[in-house]
NUFIVEX-940544 format. One line per field, with one value per atom (N, C-alpha, C): residue number from 1; atom name; x, y, z; residue in three letters. Coordinates in steps of 0.02 Angstrom, whole numbers. Layout:
n = (NUM	...)
atom = (CA	...)
east = (X	...)
north = (Y	...)
up = (Z	...)
res = (Ala	...)
***
This chain:
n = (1	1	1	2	2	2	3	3	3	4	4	4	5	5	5	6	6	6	7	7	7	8	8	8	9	9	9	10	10	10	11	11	11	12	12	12	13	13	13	14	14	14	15	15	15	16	16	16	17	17	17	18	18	18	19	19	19	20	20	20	21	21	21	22	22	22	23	23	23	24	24	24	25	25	25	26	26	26	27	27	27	28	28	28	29	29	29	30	30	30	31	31	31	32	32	32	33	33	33	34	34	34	35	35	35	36	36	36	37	37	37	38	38	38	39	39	39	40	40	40	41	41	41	42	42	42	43	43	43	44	44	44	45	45	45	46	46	46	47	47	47	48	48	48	49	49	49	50	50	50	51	51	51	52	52	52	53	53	53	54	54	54	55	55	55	56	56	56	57	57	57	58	58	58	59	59	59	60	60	60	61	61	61	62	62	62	63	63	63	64	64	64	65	65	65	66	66	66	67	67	67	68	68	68	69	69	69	70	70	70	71	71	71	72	72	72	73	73	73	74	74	74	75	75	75	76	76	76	77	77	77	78	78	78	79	79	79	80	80	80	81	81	81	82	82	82	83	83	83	84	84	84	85	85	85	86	86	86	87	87	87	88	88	88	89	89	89	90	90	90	91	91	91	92	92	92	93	93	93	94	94	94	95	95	95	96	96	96	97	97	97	98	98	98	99	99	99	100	100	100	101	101	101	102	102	102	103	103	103	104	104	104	105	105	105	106	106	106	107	107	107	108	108	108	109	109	109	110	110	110	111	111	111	112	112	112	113	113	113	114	114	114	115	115	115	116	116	116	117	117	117	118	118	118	119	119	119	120	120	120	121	121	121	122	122	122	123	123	123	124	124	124	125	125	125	126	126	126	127	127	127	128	128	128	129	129	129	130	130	130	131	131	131	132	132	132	133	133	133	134	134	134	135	135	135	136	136	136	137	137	137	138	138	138	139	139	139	140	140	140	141	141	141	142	142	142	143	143	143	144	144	144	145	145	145	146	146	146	147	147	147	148	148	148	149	149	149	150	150	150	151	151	151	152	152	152	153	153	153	154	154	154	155	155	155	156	156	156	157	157	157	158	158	158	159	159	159	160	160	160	161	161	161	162	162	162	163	163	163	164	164	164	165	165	165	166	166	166	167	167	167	168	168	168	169	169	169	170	170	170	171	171	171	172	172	172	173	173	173	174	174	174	175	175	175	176	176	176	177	177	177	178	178	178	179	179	179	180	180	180	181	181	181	182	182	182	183	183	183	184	184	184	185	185	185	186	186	186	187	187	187	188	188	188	189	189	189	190	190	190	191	191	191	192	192	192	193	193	193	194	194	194	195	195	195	196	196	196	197	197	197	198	198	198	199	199	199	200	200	200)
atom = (N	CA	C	N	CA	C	N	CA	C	N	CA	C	N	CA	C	N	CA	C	N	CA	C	N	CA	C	N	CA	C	N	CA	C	N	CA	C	N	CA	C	N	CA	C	N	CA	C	N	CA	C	N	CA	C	N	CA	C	N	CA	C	N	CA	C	N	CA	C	N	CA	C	N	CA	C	N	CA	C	N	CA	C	N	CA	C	N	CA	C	N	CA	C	N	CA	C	N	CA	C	N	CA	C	N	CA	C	N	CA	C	N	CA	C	N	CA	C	N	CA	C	N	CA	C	N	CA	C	N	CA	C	N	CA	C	N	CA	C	N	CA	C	N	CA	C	N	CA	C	N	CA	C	N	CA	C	N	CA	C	N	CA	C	N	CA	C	N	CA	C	N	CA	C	N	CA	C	N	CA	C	N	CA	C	N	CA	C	N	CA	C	N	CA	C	N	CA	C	N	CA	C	N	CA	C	N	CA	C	N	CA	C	N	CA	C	N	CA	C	N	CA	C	N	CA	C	N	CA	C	N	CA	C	N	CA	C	N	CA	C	N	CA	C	N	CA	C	N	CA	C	N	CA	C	N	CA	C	N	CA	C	N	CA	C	N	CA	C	N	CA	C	N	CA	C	N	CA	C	N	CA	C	N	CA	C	N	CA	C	N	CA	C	N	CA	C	N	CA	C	N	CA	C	N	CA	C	N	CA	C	N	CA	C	N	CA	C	N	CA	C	N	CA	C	N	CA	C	N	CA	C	N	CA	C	N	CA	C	N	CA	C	N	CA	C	N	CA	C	N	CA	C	N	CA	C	N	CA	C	N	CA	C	N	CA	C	N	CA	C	N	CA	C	N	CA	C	N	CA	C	N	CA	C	N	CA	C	N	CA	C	N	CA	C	N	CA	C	N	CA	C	N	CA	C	N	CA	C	N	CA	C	N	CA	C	N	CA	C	N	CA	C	N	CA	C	N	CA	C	N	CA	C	N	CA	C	N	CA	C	N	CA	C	N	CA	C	N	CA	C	N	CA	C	N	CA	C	N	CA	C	N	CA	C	N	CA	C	N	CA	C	N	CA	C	N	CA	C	N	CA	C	N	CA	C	N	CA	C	N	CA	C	N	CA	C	N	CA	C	N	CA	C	N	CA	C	N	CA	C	N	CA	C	N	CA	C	N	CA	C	N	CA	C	N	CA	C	N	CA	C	N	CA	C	N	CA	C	N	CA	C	N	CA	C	N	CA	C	N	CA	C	N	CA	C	N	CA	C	N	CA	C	N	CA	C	N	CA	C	N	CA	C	N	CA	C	N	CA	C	N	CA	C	N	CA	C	N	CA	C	N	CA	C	N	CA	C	N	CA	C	N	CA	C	N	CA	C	N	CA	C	N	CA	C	N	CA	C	N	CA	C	N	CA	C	N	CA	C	N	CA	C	N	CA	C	N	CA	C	N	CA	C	N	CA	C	N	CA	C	N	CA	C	N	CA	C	N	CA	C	N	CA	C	N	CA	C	N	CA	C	N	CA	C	N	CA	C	N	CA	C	N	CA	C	N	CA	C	N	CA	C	N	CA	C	N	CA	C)
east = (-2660	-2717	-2750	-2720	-2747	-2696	-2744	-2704	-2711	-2758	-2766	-2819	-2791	-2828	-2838	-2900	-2953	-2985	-2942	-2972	-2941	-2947	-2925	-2870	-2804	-2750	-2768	-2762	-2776	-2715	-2625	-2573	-2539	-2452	-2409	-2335	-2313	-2257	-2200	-2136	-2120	-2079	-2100	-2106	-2181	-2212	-2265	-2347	-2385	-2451	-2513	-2548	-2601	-2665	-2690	-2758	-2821	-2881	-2930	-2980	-2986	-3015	-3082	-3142	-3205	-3190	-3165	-3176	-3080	-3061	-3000	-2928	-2896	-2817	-2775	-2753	-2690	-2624	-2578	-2519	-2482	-2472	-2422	-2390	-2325	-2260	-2263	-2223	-2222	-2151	-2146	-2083	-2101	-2025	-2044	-2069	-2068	-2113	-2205	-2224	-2276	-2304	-2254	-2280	-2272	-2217	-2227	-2287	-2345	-2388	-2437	-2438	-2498	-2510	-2562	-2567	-2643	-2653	-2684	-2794	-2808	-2880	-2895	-2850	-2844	-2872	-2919	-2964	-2895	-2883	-2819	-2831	-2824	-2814	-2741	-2709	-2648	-2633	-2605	-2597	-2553	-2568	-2511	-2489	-2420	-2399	-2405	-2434	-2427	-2373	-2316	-2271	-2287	-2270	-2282	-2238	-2224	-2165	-2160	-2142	-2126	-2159	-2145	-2168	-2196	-2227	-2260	-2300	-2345	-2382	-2376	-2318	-2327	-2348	-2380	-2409	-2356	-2344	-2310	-2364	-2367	-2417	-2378	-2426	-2377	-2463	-2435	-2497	-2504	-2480	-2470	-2443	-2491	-2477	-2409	-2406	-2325	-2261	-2265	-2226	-2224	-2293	-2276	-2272	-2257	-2261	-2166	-2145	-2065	-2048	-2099	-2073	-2045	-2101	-2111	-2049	-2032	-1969	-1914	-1896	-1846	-1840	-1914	-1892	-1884	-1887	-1872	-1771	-1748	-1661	-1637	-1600	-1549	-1528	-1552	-1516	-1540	-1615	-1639	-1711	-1729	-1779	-1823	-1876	-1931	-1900	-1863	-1830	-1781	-1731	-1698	-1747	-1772	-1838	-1839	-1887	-1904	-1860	-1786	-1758	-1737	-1735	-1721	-1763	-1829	-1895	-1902	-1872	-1876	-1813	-1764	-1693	-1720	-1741	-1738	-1828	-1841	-1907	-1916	-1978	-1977	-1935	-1945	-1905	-1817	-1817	-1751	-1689	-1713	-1723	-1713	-1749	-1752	-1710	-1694	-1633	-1564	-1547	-1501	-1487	-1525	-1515	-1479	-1556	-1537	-1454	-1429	-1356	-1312	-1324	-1255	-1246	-1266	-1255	-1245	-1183	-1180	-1160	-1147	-1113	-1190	-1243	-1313	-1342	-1332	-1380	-1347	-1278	-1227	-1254	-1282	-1309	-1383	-1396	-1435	-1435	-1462	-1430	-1433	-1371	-1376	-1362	-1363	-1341	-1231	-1224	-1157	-1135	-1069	-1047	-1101	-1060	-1065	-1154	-1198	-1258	-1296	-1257	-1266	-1260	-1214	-1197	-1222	-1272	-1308	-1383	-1406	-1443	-1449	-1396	-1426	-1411	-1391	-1386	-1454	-1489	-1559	-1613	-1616	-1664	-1646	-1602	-1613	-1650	-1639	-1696	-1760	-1782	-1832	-1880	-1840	-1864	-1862	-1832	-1863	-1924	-1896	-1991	-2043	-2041	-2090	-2109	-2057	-2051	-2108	-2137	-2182	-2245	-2257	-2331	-2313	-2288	-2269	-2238	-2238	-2217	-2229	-2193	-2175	-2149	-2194	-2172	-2184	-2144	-2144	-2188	-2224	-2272	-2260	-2278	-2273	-2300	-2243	-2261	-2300	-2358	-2383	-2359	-2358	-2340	-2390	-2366	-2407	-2365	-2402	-2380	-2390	-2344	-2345	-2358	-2383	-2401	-2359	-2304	-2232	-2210	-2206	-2187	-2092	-2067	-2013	-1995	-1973	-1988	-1932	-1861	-1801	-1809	-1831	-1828	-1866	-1908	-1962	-1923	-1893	-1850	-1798	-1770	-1677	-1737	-1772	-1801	-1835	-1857	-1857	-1831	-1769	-1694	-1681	-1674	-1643	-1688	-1755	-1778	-1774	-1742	-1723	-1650	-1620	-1554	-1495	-1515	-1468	-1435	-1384	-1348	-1369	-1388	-1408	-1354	-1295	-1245	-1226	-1272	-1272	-1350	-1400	-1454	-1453	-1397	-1420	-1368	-1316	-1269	-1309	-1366	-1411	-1438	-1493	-1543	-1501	-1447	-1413	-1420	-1400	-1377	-1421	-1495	-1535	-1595	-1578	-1645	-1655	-1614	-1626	-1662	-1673	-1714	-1796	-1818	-1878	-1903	-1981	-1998	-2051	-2048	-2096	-2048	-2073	-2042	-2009	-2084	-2104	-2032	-2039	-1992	-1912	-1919	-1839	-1815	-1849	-1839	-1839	-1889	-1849	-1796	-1790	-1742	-1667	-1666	-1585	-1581	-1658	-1634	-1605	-1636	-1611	-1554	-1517	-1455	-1402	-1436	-1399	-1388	-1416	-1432	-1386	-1370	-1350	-1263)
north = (-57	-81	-142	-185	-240	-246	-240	-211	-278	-330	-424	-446	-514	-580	-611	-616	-684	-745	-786	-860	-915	-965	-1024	-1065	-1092	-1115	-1161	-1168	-1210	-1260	-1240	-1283	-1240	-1251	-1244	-1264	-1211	-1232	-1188	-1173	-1145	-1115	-1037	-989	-966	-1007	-976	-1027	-969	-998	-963	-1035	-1012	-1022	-957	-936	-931	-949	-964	-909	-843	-815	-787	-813	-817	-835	-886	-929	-912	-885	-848	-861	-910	-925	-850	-830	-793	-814	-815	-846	-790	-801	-769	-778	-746	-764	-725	-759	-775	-782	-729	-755	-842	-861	-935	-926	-873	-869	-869	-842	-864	-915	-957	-1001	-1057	-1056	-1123	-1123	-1060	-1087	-1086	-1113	-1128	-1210	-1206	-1269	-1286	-1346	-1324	-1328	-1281	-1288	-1231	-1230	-1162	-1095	-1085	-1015	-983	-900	-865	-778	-743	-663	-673	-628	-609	-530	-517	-458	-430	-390	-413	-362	-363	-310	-286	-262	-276	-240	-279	-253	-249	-216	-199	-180	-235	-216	-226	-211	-227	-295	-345	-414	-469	-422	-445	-418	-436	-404	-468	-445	-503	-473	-511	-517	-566	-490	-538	-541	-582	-594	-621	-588	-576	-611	-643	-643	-600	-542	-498	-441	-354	-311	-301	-309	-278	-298	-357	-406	-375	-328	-312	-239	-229	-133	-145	-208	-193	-226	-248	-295	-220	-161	-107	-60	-76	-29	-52	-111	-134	-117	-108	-105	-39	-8	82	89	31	46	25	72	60	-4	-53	-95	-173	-164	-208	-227	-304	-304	-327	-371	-404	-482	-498	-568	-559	-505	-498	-495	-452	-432	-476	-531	-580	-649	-632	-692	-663	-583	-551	-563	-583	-585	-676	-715	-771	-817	-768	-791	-755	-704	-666	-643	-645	-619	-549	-495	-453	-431	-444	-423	-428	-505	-504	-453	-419	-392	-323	-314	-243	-229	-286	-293	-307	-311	-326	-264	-226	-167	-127	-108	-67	-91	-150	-150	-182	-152	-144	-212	-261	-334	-349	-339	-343	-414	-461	-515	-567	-532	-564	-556	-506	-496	-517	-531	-560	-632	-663	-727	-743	-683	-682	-686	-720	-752	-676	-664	-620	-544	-554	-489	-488	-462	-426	-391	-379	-349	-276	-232	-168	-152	-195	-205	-200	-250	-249	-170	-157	-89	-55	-51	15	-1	-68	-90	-56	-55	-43	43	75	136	160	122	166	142	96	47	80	101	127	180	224	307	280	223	207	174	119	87	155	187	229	291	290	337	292	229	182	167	162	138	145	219	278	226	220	186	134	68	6	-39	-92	-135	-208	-225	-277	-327	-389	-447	-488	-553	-606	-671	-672	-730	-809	-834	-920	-960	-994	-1053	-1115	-1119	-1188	-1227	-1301	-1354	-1372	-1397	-1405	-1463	-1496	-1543	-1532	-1558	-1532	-1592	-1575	-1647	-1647	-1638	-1671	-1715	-1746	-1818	-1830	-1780	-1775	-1715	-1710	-1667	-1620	-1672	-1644	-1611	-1633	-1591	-1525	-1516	-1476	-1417	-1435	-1390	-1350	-1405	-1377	-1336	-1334	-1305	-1233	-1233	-1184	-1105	-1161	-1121	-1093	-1152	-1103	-1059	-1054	-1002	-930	-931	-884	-842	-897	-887	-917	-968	-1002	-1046	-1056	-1104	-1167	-1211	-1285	-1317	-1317	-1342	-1312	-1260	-1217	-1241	-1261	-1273	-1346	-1369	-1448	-1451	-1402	-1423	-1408	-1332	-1333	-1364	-1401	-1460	-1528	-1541	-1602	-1604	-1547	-1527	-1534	-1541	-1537	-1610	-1623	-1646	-1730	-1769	-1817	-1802	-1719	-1730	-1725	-1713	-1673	-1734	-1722	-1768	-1737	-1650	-1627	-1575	-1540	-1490	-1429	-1411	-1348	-1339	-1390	-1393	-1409	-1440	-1445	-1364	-1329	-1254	-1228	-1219	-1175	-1202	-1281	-1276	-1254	-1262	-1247	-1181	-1121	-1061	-1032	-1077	-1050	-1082	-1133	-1139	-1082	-1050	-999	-930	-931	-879	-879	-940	-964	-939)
up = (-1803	-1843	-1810	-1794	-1769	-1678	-1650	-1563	-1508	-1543	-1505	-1538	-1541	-1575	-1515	-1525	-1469	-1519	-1494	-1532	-1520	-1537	-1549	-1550	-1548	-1572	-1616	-1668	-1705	-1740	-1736	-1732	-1699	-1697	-1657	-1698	-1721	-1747	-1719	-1694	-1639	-1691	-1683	-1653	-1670	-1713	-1752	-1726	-1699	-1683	-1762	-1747	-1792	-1746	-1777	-1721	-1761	-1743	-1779	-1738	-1792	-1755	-1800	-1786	-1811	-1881	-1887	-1944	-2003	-1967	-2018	-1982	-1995	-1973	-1984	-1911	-1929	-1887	-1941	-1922	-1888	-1817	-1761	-1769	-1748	-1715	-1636	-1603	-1526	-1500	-1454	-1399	-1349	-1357	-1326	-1280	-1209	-1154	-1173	-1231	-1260	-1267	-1323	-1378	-1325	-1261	-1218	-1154	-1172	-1120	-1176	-1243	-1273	-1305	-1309	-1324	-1399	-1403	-1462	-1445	-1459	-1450	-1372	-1354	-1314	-1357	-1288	-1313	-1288	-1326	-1307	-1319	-1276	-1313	-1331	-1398	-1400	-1415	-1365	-1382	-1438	-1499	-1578	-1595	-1621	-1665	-1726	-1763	-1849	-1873	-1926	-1946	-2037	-2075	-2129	-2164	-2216	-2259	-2330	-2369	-2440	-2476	-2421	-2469	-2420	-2352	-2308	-2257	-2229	-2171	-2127	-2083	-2013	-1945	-1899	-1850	-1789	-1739	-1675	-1629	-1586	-1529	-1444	-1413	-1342	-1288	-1233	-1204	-1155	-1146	-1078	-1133	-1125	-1158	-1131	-1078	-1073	-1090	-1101	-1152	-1233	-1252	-1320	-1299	-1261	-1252	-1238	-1225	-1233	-1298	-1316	-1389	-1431	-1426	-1469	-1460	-1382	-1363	-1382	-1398	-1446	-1493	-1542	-1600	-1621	-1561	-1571	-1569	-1547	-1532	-1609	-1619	-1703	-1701	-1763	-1773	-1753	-1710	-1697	-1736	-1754	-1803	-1750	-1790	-1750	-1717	-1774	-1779	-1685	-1677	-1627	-1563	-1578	-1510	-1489	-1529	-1506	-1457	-1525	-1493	-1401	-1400	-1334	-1270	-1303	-1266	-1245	-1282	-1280	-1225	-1228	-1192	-1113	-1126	-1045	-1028	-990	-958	-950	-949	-933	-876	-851	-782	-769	-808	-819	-866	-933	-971	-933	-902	-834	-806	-751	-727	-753	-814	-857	-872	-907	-930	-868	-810	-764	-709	-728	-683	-742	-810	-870	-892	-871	-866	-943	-979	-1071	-1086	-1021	-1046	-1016	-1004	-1016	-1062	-1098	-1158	-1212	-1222	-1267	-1268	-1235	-1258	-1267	-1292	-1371	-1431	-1470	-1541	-1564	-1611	-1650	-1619	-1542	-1524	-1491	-1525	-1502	-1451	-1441	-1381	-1396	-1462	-1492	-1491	-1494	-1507	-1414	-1383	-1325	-1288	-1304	-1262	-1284	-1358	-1372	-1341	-1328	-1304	-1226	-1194	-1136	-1139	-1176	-1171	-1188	-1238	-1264	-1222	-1202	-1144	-1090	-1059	-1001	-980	-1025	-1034	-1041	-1084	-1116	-1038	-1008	-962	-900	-884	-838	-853	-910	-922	-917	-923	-921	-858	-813	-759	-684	-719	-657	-685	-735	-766	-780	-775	-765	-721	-724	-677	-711	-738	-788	-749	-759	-705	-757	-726	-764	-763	-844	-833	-818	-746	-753	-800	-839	-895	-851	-886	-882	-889	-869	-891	-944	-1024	-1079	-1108	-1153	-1188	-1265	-1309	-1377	-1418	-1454	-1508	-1547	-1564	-1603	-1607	-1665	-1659	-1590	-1584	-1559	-1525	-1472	-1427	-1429	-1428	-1457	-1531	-1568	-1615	-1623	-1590	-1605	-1553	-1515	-1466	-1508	-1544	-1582	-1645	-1651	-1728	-1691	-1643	-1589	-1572	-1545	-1558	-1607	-1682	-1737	-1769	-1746	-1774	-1742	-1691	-1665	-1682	-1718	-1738	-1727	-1688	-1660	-1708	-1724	-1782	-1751	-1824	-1778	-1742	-1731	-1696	-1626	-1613	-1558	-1524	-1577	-1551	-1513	-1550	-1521	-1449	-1470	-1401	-1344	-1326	-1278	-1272	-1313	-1285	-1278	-1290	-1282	-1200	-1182	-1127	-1078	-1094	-1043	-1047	-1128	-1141	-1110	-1066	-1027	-983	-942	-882	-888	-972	-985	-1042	-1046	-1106	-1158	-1156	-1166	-1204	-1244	-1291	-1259	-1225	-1208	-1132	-1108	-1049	-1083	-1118	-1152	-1170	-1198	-1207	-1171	-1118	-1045	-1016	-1001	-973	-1024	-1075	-1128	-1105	-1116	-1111	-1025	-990	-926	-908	-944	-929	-983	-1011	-1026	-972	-947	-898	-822	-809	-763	-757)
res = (Unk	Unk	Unk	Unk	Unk	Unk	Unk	Unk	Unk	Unk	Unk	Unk	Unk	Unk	Unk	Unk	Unk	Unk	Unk	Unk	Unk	Unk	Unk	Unk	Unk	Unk	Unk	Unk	Unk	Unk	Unk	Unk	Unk	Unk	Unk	Unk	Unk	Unk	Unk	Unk	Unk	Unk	Unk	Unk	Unk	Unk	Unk	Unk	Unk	Unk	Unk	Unk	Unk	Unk	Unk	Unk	Unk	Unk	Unk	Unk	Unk	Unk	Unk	Unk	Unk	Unk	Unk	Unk	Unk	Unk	Unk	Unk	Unk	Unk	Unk	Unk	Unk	Unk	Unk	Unk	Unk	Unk	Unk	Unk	Unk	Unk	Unk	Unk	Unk	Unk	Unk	Unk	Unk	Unk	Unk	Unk	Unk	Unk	Unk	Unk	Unk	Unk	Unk	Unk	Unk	Unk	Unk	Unk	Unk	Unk	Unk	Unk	Unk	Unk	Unk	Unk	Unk	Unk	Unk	Unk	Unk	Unk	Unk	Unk	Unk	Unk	Unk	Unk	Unk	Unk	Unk	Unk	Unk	Unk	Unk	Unk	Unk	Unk	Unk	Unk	Unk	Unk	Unk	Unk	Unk	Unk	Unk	Unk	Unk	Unk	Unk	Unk	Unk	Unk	Unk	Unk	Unk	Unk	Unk	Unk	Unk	Unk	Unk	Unk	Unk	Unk	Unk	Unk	Unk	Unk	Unk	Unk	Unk	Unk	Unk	Unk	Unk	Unk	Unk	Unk	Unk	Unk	Unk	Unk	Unk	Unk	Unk	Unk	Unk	Unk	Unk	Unk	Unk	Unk	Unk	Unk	Unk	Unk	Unk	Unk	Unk	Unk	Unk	Unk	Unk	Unk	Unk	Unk	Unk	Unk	Unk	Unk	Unk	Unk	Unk	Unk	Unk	Unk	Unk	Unk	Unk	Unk	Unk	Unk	Unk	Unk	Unk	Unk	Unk	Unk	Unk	Unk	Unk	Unk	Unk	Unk	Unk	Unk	Unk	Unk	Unk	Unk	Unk	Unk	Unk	Unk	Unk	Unk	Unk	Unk	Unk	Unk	Unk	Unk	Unk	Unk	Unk	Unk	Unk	Unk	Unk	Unk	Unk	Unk	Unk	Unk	Unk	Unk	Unk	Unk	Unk	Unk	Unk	Unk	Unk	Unk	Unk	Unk	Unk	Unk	Unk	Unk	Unk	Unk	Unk	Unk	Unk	Unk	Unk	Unk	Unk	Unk	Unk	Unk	Unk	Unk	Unk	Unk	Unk	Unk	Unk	Unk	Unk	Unk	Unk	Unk	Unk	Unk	Unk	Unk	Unk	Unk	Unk	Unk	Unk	Unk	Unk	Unk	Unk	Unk	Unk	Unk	Unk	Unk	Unk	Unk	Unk	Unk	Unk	Unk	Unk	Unk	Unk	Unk	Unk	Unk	Unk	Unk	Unk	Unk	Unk	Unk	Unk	Unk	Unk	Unk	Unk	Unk	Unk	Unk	Unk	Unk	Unk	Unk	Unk	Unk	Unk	Unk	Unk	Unk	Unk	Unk	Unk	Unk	Unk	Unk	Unk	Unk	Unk	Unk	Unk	Unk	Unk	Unk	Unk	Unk	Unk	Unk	Unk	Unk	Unk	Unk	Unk	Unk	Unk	Unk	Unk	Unk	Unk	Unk	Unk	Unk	Unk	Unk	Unk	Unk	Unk	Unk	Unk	Unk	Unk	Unk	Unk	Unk	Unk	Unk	Unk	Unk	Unk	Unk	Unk	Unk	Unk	Unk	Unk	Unk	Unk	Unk	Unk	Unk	Unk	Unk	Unk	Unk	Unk	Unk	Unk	Unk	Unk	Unk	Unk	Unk	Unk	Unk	Unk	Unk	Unk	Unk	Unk	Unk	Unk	Unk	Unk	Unk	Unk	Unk	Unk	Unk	Unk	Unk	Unk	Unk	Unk	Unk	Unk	Unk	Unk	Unk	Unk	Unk	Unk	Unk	Unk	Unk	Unk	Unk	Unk	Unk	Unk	Unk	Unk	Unk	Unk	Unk	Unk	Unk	Unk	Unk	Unk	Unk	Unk	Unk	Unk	Unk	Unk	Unk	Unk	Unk	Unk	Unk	Unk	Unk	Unk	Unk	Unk	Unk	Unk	Unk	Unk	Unk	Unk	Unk	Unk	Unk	Unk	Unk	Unk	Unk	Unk	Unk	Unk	Unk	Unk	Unk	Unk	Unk	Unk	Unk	Unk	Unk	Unk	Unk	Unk	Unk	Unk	Unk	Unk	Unk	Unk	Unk	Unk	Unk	Unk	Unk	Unk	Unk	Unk	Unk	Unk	Unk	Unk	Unk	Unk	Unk	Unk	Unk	Unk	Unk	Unk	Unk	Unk	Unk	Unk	Unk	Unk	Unk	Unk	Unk	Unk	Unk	Unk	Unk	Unk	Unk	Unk	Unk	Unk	Unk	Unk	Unk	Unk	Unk	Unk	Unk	Unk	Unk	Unk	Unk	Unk	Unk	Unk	Unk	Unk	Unk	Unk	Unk	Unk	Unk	Unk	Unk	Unk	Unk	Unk	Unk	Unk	Unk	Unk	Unk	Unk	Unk)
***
């Protein structure tokens, strides 16, 4: 129904952008590879999902269709919502995500909030068929984050609140940014760097 929003940023609350598009706020949600190259007053296409349910109509937004053309292939595997996708899309990059799948890698995708060993392994069993039919008509690369600055009163916090909206228990959120957040003074960089010391 609605396939991208072109407009405005008008705030920034992480995971969730609000977009001002000819006069009408719609509230996004966003993988952190997203939401950390935006900023506020930024003209933006997003490319969106509409999900539709019982006691809501939410909107995900991706800035690269192919970022939501795997958002969609997630949510085709048993057992995975929008909430997981995302946090999947936010921990690992397209490409990374690719390569995870395509060499079994279960003890990479296990450090995704909320995903399991049992979850993991069905993950790469249904993604793998999925990503090679894709594979002839795609080529999914990964977008470089800007350097951006966030208007939060606190940079650490706006990071750990980040995290737990992804799922991360706040005692899990803060042990990552503890971990990183002396070398950074900016939100957006406190979050890549926690998630790529997961990766490591």
């Amino acid at each position: 129904m609605i396939g991208c929003l072109i407009g405005e940023v008008l705030a920034l609350e992480a995971p969730t952008v609000l977009l001002n598009v000819n006069g009408v706020g719609y509230e996004v949600d966003t993988p952190l590879t997203t939401f950390c190259q935006l900023q506020k007053g930024q003209k933006v296409t997003l490319w969106t999902h509409l999900a539709v349910r019982e006691d809501a109509q939410l909107l995900y937004g991706f800035l690269n269709p192919q970022e939501k053309t795997i958002f969609r292939t997630l949510l085709k595997v048993n057992g995975v919502g929008p909430k997981m996708a995302l946090g999947i899309l936010s921990t690992l990059s397209v490409d990374m995500l690719i390569h995870t799948v395509e060499h079994e890698d279960v003890n990479t995708l296990v450090k995704v909030p909320g995903v399991g060993k049992k979850t993991a392994e069905r993950l790469m069993i249904e993604l793998r068929d999925r990503f090679k039919a894709m594979a002839s008509g795609t080529n999914p690369t990964n977008s470089t984050a800007e350097q951006i600055q966030f208007t939060g009163n606190s940079a650490v916090a706006e990071a750990e609140a980040a995290l737990q909206s992804l799922g991360y228990k706040p005692a899990e959120a803060q042990k990552l940014i503890n971990a990183v957040k002396a070398d950074y003074t900016e939100a957006s960089d406190i979050i890549r760097a926690a998630l790529k010391s997961m990766n490591r």
